[in-house]
C-alpha positions in Angstrom: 155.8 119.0 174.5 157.5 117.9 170.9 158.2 120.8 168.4 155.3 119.9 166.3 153.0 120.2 169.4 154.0 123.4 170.2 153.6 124.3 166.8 149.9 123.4 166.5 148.8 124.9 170.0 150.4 128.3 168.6 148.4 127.9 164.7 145.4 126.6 167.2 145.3 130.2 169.0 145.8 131.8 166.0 143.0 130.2 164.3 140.7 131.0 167.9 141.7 134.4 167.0 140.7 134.7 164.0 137.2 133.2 164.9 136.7 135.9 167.4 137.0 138.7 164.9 135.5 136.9 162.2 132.7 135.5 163.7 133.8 131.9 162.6 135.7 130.5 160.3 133.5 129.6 157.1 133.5 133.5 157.2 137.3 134.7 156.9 138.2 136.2 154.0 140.8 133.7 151.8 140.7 136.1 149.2 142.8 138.3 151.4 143.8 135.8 154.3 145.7 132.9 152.2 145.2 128.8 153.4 148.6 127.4 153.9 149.3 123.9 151.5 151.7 121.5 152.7 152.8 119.6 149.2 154.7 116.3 150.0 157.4 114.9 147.4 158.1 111.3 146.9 159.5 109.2 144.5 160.3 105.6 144.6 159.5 102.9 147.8 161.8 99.7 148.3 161.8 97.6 150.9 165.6 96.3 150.2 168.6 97.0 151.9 169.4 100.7 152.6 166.6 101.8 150.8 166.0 106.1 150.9 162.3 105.3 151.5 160.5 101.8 152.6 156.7 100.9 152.6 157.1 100.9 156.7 158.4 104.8 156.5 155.8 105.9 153.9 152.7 104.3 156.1 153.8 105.7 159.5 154.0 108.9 157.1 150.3 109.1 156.2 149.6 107.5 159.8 151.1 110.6 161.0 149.3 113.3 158.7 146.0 111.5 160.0 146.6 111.7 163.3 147.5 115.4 163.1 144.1 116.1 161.5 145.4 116.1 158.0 143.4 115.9 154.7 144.5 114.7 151.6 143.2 117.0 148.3 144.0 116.8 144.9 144.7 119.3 143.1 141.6 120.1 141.3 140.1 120.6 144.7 142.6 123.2 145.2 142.2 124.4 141.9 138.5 124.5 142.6 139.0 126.9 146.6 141.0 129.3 143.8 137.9 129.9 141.8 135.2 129.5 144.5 133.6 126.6 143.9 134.4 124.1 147.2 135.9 124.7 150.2 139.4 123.4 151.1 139.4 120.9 154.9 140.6 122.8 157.6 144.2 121.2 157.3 144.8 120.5 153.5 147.8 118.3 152.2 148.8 117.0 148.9 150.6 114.3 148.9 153.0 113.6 145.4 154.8 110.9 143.5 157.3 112.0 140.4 157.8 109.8 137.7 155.4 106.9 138.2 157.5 104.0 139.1 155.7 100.7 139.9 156.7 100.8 143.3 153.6 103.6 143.8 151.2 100.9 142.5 153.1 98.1 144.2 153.0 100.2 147.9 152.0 103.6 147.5 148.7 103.1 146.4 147.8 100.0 148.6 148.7 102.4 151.7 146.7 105.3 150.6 143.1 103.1 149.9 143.5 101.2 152.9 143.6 104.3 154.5 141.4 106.5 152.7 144.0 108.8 151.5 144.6 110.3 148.1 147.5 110.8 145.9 149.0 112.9 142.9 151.7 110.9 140.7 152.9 112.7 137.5 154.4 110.4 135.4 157.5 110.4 132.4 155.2 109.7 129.1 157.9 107.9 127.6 158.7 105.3 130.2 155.2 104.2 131.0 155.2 100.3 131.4 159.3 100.2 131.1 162.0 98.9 132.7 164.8 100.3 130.3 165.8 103.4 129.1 163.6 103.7 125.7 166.6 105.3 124.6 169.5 103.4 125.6 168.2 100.1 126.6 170.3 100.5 129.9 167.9 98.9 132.8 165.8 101.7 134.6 163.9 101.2 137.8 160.1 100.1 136.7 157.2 102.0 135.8 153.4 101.2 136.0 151.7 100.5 132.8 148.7 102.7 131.5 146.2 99.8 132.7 147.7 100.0 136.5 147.6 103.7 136.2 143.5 103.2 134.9 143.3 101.2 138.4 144.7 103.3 140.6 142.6 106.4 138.9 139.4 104.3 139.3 139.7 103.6 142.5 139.4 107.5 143.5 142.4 107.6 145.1 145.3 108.5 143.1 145.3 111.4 140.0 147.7 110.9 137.2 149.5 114.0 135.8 152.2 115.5 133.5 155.9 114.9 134.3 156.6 115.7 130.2 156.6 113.1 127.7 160.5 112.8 127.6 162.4 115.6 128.7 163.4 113.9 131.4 166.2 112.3 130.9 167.4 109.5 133.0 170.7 109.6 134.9 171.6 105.8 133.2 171.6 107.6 129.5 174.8 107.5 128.4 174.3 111.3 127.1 172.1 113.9 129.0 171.7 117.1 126.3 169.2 118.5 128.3 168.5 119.3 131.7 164.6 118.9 132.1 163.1 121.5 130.5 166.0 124.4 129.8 166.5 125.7 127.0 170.1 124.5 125.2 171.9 127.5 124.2 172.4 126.3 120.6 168.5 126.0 120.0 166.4 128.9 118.5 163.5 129.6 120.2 161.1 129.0 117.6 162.5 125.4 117.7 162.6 125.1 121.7 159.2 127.0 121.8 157.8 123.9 119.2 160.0 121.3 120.9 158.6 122.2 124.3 154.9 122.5 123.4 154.5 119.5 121.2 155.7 117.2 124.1 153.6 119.0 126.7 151.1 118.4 124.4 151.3 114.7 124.0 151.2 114.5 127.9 147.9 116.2 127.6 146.6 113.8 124.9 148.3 110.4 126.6 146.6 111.1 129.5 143.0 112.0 128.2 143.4 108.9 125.6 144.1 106.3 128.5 142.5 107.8 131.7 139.7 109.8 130.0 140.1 113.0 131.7 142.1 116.5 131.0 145.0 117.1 132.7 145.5 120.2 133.9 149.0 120.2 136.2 152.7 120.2 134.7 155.3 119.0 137.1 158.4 120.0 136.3 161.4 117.8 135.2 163.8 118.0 138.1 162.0 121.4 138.8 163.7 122.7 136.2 161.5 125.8 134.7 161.8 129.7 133.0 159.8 132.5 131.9 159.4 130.8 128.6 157.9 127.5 129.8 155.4 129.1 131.7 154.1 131.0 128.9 153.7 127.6 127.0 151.8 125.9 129.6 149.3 128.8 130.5 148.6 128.8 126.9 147.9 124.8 126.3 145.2 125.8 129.4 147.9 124.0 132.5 146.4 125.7 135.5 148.9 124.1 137.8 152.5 124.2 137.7 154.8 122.1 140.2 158.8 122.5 141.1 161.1 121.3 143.3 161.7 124.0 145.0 161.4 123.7 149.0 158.7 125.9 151.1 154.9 125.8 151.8 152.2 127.0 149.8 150.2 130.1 150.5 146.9 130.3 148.3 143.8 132.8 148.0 140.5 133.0 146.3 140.9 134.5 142.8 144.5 134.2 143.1 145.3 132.0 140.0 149.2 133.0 140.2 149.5 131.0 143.6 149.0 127.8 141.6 151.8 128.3 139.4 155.3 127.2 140.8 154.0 125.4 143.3 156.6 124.4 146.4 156.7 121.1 148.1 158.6 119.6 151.0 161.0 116.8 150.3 160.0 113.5 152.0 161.8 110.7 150.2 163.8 109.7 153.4 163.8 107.0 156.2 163.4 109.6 158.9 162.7 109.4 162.3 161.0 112.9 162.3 157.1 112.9 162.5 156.4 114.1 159.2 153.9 116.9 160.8 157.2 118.0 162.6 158.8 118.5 158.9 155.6 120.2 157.9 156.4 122.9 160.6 159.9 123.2 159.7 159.5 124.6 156.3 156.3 126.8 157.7 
């Protein structure tokens, strides 16, 4: 019996326990009992030579999450288990793209549809459609264009949400002033305050101006956040707020403050590992 077998059996008998002394399981309390969410980061898929992540690793990825009786959600169905208006499937996952390089149109999102899965991919507002640093002209790895980003959305399969406008700065700059989001100790903070919001607020009006929807999720540059950043986004009405940091998700009904900071599990690797098995190791 693998690790990730073992695993199951023992969240299995908890779950058979908790039926017995609820009754069953449509009636446990998740306002005080909180539903564990698995986020999955990735960024970029190439199939060239010594590539971190290929289209062959990704698949057998989602292959994996299906077999294990995983469901894909987006976020807004989360959102929506927070304020009682769906249910969440009995193994939720969310499975995540930063910065919106073509290669998630090109192999990401071919996987996902043929399999029925969904995806989140917050994107660089800046860079959409590029190949080069719109500041440098220094070649960058590509990005899917607003129209490929209107396909994938169409298709019901993939979301599209903010990664800022540009305050993330890409490692081929020839400067980097800023990292992500912080604050540069020479700025005011009227000035980062305005700096900050405006481009948050672009994101916001990109999105709803080429995919015809309000975004509600901010994922942070390079996870980067601080006290100050969150104020700003609960106050331009982002519900959902996305780091790097490592762990698994515990959220409740009513709980709006278990949306905010969200973990994920770093997946951008050719790994042997079942990715359940990975799942399990940061449970």
């Amino acid at each position: 019996m693998t690790h990730a077998d073992t695993q199951i059996k023992i969240t299995k008998n908890i779950v058979d326990h908790l039926r017995k002394k609820a009754g069953t399981l449509e009636t446990i309390n998740h306002r005080v009992i909180p539903v564990c969410i698995p986020i999955l980061m990735f960024h970029h898929i190439s199939d060239e030579e010594n590539a971190s992540l290929t289209s062959d690793t990704f698949r057998r990825y989602m292959i994996e999450l299906k077999e294990g009786g995983y469901e894909t959600i987006f976020y807004e169905d989360l959102y929506g288990f927070v304020n009682g208006s769906n249910d969440l499937p009995e193994k939720p996952v969310i499975v995540t793209f930063d910065d919106g390089y073509e290669s998630n149109y090109l192999y990401a999102y071919p996987i996902l549809k043929g399999l029925g899965m969904k995806a989140e991919i917050s994107i660089i507002g800046s860079s959409v459609g590029l190949d080069e640093n719109p500041s440098t002209g220094l070649p960058i790895i590509p990005h899917f264009s607003w129209e490929q980003a209107k396909e994938m959305i169409n298709s019901g399969y993939i979301r599209i949400r903010s990664h800022s406008y540009e305050l993330h700065q890409h490692v081929s700059a020839e400067e980097v002033d800023r990292l992500g989001v912080i604050k540069n100790s020479y700025e005011s903070p009227e000035y980062y305050s305005n700096m900050f919001s405006q481009d948050a607020r672009l994101m916001k009006q990109l999105i709803k101006q080429n995919l015809n929807y309000d975004d509600f999720v901010y994922t942070y540059p390079y996870g980067k956040y601080n006290i100050q950043t969150e104020g700003l986004l609960r106050n331009l009405k982002y519900k959902v707020t996305v780091t790097t940091n490592s762990g698994i998700n515990q959220v409740r009904i009513g709980d709006y403050d278990s949306l905010r900071l969200m973990k994920r599990i770093p997946c951008d690797t050719n790994n042997s590992q079942n990715i359940i098995e990975r799942i399990y190791y940061y449970k």
